[in-house]
C-alpha positions as CSV (number, residue, x, y, z in Angstrom):
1,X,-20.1,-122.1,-14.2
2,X,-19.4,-120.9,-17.3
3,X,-17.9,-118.1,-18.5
4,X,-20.9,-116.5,-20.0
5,X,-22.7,-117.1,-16.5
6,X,-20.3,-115.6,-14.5
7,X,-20.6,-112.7,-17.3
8,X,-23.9,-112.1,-15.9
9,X,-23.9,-112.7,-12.5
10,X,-20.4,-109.8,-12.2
11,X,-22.7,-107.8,-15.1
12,X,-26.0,-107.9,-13.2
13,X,-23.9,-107.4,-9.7
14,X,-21.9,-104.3,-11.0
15,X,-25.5,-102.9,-12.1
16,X,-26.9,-102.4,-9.0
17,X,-23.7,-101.1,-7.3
18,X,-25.5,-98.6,-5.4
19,X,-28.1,-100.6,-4.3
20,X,-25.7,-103.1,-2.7
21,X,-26.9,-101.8,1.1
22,X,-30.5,-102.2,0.0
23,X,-29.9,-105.7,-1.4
24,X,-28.4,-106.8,1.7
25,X,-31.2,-104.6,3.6
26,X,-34.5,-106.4,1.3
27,X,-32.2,-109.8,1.9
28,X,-32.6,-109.5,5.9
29,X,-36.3,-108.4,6.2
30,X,-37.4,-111.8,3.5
31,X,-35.4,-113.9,5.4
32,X,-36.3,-112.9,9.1
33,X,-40.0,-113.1,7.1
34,X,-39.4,-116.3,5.6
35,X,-37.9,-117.8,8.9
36,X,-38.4,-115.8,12.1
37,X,-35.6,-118.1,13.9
38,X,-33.5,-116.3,11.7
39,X,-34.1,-113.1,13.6
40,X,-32.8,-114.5,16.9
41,X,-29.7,-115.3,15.7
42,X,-28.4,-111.8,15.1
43,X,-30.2,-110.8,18.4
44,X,-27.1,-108.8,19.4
45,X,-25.8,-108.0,15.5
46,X,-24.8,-104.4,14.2
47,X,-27.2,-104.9,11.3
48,X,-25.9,-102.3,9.9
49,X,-21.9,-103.7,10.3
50,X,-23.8,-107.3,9.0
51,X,-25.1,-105.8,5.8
52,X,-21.5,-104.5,5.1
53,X,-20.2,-108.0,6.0
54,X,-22.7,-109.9,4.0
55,X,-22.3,-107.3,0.7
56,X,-18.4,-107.5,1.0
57,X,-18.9,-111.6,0.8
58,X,-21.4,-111.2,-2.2
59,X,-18.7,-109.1,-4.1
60,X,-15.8,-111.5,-3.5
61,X,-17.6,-114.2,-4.3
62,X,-18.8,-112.4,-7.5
63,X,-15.5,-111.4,-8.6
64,X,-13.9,-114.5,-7.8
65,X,-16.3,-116.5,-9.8
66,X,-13.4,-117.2,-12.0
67,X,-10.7,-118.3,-9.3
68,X,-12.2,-121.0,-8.0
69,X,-8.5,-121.4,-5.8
70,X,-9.3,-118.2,-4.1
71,X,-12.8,-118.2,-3.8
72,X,-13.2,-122.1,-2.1
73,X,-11.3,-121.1,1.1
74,X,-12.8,-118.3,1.8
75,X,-16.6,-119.7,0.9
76,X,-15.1,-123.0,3.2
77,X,-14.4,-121.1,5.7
78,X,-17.8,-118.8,5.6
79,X,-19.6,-122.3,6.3
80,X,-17.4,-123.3,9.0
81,X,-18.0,-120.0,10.9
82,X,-22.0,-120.3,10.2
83,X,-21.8,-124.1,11.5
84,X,-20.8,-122.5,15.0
85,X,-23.6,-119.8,14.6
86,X,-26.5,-123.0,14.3
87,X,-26.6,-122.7,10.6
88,X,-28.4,-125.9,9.4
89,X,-28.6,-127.3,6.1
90,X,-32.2,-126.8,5.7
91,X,-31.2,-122.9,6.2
92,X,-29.3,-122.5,3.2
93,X,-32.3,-123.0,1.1
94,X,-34.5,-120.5,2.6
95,X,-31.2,-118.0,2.2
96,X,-31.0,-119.1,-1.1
97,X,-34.7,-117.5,-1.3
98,X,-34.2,-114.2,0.1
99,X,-30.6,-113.3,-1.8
100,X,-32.5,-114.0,-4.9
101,X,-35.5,-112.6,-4.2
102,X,-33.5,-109.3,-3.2
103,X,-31.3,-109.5,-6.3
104,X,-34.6,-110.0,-8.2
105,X,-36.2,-106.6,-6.6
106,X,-33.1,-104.5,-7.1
107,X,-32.6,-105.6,-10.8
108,X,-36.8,-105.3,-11.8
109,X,-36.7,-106.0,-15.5
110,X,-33.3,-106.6,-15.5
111,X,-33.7,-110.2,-13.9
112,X,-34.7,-112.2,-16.7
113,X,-34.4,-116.2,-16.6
114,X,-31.0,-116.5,-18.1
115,X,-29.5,-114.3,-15.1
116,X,-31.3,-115.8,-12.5
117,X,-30.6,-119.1,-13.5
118,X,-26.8,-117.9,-13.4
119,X,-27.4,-116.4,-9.7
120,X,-28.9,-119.6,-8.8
121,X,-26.0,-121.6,-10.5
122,X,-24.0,-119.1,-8.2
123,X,-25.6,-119.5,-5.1
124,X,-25.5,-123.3,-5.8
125,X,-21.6,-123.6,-5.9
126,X,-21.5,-121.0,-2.9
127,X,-23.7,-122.9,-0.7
128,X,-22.7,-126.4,-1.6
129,X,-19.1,-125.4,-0.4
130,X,-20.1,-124.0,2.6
131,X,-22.5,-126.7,3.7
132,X,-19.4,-129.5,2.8
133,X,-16.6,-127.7,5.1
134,X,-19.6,-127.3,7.7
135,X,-20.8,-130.9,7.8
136,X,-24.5,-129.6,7.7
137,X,-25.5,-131.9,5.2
138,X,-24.4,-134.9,7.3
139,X,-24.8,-134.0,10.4
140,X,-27.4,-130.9,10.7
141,X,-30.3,-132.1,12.9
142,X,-33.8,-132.0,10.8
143,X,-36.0,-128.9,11.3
């Protein structure tokens, strides 16, 4: 990414700092509507602990935009974890869906093309990590 992306992605993030519960809240409820599989794997999930979890991953990942030595561990290890949780490569796409989608709803007018296109350049590098150190993309079985 470059730099002027990862401006707006940490720019746009910081923006909606207190609607980081209801990001992660709106990102849930599209994705269990999206995919209703989706909703039986956090059967027996704290939602409430998950939305912390998944909000404290957005903000690392948005601060460490620019350490790329930091960040890929920590975004390796992310996929590794959701390989053993049945994560599947097609999955990452409809994620991809509901975080923007979310981000979209708590920015309104502030979303315009040039930020999402750097959220989607984000969510790219994120989920292309994750899905290498998983092995979804060679060995996920199709959907």
């Amino acid at each position: 990414m470059n730099p002027e992306r990862k401006r707006l992605v940490l720019e746009s993030w910081q923006s909606v700092a207190a609607d980081h519960d209801l990001i992660a809240a709106t990102f849930y409820e599209r994705l269990f509507e999206i995919d209703p599989h989706a909703r039986e794997l956090f059967a027996r999930t704290n939602m409430a602990d998950q939305r912390v979890k998944v909000i404290t991953m957005l903000s690392e990942i948005v601060s460490n935009l620019d350490d790329l030595d930091q960040l890929i561990p920590s975004i390796g290890a992310l996929g590794r974890r959701h390989r053993t949780y049945g994560v599947h490569d097609s999955d990452y796409d409809r994620v991809r869906e509901a975080l923007l989608g979310a981000i979209g709803r708590a920015l309104g007018d502030g979303l315009t093309r040039e930020v999402r296109s750097a959220w989607e350049e984000a969510y790219a590098l994120t989920a292309g990590v994750m899905r290498r150190a998983s092995g979804a993309s060679e060995s996920s079985a199709p959907d």
